[in-house]
C-alpha positions as a Python dict, from the first residue, in 0.01 Angstrom:
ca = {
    (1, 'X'): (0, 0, 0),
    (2, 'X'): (-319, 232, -2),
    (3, 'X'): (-555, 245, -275),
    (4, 'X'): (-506, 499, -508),
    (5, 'X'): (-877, 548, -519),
    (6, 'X'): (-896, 625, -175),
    (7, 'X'): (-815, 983, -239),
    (8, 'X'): (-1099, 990, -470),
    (9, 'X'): (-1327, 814, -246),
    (10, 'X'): (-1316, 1055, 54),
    (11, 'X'): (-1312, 1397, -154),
    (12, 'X'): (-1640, 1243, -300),
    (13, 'X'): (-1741, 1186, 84),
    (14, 'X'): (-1672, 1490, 174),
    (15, 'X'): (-1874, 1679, -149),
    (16, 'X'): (-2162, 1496, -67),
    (17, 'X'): (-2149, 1548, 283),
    (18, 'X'): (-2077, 1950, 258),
    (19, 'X'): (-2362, 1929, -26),
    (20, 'X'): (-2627, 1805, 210),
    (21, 'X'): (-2623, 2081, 463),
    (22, 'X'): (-2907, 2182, 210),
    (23, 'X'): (-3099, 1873, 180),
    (24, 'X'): (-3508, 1966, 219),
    (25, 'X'): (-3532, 1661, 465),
    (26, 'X'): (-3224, 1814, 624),
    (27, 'X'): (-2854, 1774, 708),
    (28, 'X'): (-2898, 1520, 965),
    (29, 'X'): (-3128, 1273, 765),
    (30, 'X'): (-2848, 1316, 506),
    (31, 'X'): (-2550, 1292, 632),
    (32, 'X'): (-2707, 924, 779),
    (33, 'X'): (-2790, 808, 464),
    (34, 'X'): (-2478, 898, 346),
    (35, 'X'): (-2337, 679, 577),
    (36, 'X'): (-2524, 407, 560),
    (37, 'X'): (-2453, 416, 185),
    (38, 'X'): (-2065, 437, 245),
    (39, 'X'): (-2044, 197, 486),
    (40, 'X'): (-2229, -48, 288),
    (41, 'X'): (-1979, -46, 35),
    (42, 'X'): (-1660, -8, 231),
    (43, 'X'): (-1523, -342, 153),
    (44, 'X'): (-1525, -346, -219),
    (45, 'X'): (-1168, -424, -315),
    (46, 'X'): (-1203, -444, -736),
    (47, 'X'): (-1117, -74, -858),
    (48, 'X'): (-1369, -108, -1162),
    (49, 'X'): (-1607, -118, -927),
    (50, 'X'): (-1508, 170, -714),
    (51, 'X'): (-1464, 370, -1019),
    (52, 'X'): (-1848, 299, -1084),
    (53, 'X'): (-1948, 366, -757),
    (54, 'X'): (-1713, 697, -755),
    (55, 'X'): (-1916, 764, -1090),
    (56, 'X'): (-2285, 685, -931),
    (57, 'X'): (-2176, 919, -660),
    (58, 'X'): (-2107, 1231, -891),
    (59, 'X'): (-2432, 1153, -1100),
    (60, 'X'): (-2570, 1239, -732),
    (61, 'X'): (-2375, 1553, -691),
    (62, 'X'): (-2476, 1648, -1046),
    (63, 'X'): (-2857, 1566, -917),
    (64, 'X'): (-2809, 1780, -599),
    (65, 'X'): (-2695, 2065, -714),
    (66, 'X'): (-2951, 2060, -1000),
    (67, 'X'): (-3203, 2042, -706),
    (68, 'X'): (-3049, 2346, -520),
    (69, 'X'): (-3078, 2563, -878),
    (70, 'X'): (-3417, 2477, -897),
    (71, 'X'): (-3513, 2530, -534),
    (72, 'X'): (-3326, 2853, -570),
    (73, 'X'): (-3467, 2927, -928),
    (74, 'X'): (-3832, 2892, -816),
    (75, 'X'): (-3812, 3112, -505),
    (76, 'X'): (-3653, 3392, -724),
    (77, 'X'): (-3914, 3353, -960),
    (78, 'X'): (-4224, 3371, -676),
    (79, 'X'): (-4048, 3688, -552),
    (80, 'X'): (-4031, 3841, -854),
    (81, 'X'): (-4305, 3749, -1094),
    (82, 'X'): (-4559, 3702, -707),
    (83, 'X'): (-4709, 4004, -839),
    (84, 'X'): (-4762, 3966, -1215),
    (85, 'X'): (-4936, 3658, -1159),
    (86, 'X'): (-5182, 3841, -917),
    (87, 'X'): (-5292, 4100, -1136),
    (88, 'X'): (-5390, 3909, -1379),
    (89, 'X'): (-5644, 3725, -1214),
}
């Protein structure tokens, strides 16, 4: 029989892995670490402990895309306010 957490595990996978196409070091750097990271863990059997590694991984998600708002956030705001901040100087 499977693990019912499997399911879990490899959507999580796969929303990291689409989330770091976007990663300032960049996809490739990533998507290793990533890896590395699964992999590392790919024999824990106990579910309580998948379920907290499942839950460290969305923290990260959480983390990401709060680093893509920003990113995306601060270039909006230096296109924007670029010339306000000039003027006053």
């Amino acid at each position: 029989m499977a693990n019912p957490l499997r399911n879990e595990v490899v959507n999580l996978y796969k929303n990291l892995l689409h989330l770091g196409r976007e990663y300032p070091k960049g996809a490739e750097y990533f998507r290793a670490h990533l890896k590395a990271a699964f992999l590392k863990n790919k024999d824990v059997k106990d579910p309580e402990k998948i379920k907290q590694l499942i839950a460290r991984g969305e923290f990260v998600i959480k983390e990401l895309e709060a680093l893509y708002y920003l990113r995306k956030y601060r270039a909006m705001k230096q296109r924007y306010y670029e010339d306000e901040e000039n003027k006053h100087c």
